[in-house]
C-alpha positions as CSV (number, residue, x, y, z in Angstrom):
1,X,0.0,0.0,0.0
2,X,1.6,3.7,-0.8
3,X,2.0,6.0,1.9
4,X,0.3,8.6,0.6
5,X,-1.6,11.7,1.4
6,X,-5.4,11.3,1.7
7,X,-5.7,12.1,5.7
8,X,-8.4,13.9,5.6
9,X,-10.1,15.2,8.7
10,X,-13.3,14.0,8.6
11,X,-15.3,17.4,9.8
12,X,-14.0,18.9,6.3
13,X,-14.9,15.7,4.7
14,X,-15.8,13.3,7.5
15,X,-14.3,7.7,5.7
16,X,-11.6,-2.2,-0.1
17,X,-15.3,-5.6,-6.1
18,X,-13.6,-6.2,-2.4
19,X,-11.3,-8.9,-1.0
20,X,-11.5,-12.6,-2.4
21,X,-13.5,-14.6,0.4
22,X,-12.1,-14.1,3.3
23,X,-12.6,-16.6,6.6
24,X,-14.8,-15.4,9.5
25,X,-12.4,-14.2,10.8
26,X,-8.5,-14.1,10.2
27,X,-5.4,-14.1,12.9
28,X,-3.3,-11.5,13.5
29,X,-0.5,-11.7,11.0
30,X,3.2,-11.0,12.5
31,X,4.5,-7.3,12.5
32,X,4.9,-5.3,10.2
33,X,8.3,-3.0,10.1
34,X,6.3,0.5,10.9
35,X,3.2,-0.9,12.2
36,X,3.8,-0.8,16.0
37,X,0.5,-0.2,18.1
38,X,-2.0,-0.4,14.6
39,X,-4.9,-1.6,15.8
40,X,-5.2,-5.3,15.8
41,X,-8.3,-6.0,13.6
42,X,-8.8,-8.9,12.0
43,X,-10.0,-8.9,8.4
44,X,-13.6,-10.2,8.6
45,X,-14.5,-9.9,4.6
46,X,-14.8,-7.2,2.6
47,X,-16.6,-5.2,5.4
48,X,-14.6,-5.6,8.7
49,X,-16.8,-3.0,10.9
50,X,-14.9,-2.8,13.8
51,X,-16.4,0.9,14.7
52,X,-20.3,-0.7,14.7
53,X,-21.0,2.4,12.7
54,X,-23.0,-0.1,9.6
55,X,-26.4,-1.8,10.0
56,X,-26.2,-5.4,9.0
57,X,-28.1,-4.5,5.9
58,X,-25.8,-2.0,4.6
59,X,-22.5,-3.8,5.3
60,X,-24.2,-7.1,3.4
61,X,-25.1,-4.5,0.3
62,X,-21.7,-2.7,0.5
63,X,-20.4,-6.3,0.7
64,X,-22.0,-7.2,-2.5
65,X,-21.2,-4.5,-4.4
66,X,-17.4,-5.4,-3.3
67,X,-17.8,-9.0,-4.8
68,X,-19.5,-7.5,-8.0
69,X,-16.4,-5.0,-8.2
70,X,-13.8,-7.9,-7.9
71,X,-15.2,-10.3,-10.4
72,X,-15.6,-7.1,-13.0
73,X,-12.3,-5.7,-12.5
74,X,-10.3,-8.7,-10.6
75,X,-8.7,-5.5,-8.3
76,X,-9.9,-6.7,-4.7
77,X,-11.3,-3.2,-2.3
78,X,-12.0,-3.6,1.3
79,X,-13.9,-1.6,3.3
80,X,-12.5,-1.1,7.5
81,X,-13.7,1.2,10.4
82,X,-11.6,1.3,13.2
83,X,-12.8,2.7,16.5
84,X,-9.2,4.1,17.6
85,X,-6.2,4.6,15.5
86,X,-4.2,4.2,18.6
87,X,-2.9,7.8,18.2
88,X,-1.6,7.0,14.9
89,X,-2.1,8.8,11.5
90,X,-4.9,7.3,9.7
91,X,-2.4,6.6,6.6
92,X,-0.5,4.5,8.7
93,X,-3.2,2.5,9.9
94,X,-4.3,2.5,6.7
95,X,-1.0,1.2,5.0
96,X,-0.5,-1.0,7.7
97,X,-3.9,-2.7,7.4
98,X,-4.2,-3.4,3.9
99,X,-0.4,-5.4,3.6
100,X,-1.2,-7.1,6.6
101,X,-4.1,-8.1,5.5
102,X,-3.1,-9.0,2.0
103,X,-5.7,-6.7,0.2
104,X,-5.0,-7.2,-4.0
105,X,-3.2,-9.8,-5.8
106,X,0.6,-10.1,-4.4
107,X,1.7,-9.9,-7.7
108,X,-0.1,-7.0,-9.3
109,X,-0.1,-4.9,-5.6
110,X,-3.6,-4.1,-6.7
111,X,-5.5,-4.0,-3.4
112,X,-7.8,-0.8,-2.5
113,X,-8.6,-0.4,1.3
114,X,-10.7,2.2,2.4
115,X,-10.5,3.0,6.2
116,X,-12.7,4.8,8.1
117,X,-12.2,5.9,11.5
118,X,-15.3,8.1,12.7
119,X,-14.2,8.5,16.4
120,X,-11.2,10.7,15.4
121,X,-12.8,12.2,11.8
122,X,-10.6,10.8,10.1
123,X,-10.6,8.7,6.4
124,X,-8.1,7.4,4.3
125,X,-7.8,5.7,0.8
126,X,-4.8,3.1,0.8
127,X,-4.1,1.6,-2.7
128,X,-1.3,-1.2,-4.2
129,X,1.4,0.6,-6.3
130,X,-0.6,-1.8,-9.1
131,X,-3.4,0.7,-9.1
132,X,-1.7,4.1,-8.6
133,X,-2.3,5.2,-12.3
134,X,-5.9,4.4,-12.5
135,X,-6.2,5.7,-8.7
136,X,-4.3,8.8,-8.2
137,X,-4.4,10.4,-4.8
138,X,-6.0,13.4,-6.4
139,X,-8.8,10.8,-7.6
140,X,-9.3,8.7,-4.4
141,X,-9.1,12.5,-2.3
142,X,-12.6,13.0,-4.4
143,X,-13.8,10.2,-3.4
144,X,-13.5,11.1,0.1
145,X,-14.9,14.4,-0.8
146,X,-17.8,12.3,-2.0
147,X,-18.4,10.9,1.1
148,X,-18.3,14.3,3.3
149,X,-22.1,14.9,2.7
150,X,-23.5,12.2,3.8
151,X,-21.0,11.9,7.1
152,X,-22.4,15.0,8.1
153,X,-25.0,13.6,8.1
154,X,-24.4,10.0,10.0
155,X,-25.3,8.0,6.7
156,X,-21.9,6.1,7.2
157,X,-23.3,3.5,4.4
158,X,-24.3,5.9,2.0
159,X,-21.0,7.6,2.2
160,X,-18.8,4.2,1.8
161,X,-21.1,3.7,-0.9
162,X,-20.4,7.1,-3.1
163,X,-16.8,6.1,-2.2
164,X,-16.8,2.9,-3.7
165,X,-18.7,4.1,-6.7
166,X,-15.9,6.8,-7.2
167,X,-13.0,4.2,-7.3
168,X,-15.5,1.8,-9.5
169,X,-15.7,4.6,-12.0
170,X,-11.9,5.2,-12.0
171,X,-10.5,1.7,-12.1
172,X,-13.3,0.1,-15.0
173,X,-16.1,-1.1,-13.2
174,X,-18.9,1.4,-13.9
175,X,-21.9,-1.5,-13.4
C-alpha cells in the first residue's frame, strides 16, 4: 500500500469488487516493520466494521457491491472502520492494514482499502502501487470528498457507498 496523502479530517470531509472470500475471521499476521501499536483487527470480509457504525443490511449490500467489483475488475477493495487509530495517522493504519491483511493480488499490488475511523474524523484511501495510475491520490481525495455529505449527516453506508462508486468509475467497473 503507498503512503500517501489522503488524511483527511473528517469534519472537512468526515471515511476495499472487495477482497476474495475471506474466513470469518482471520489471525493477526506477524509485525509489520512500521506498524507498531496499529490496531489489531482482523479482516472479517470485505466489510470488517470494527467501529459498529453499519447496519447489517448496509454492510451485506456494500459487501456485494465489493464481490461484483472484484469479479468485474479482478482488483480486490475492502472496506474497515476502526474505533481508535491508537494515536496514529490514519495513513499509517491504513498502510499498515491493507499489507497485513493482504488486500489485492501479491503480484499486481492491486489491493484498495478504504479506512474509516469516525471517532477521530478521520478517512483514508490506501491503494497497491498496481493501481496508482488508475487511482491517483488526487482521484481517491474525491472520493472522500464524496463521502463528506453524507458523514455529516451519520449516513456512514451511504457515504462508503459514493466512495466505492468513485473508485469503481476510475478503475473500470462502472456497473
Amino acid at each position: 500500500m503507498r503512503r500517501a496523502v489522503l488524511a483527511v479530517p473528517l469534519a472537512t470531509l468526515l471515511v476495499a469488487g472487495g477482497c476474495k472470500e475471506a474466513p470469518a475471521s482471520s489471525a493477526p499476521t506477524p509485525a509489520i516493520a512500521g506498524c507498531a501499536g496499529v490496531p489489531d483487527m482482523a479482516l472479517q470480509g470485505r466489510v470488517t466494521d470494527a467501529a459498529g457504525i453499519l447496519p447489517a443490511a448496509e454492510e451485506a449490500r456494500l459487501s456485494d457491491r465489493l464481490a461484483r467489483y472484484e469479479q468485474r475488475t479482478t482488483h480486490q477493495m475492502v472496506i474497515a472502520t476502526a474505533p481508535t487509530l491508537n494515536n496514529l495517522d490514519v495513513a499509517t493504519v491504513g498502510d499498515c492494514l491493507g499489507n497485513r491483511w493482504g488486500i489485492g493480488d501479491k503480484d499486481r499490488n492491486d489491493g484498495i482499502l478504504i479506512l474509516v475511523a469516525p471517532n477521530q474524523r478521520r478517512a483514508r484511501i490506501s491503494t497497491g502501487s498496481g493501481l496508482e495510475s488508475m487511482l491517483t491520490d488526487e482521484e481517491a481525495k474525491a472520493a472522500i470528498d464524496q463521502m463528506t455529505p453524507h458523514f455529516r449527516s451519520n449516513d456512514f453506508a451511504g457515504g462508503l457507498s459514493a466512495a466505492v462508486e468513485a473508485i469503481a468509475a476510475q478503475t473500470g467497473d462502472t456497473q
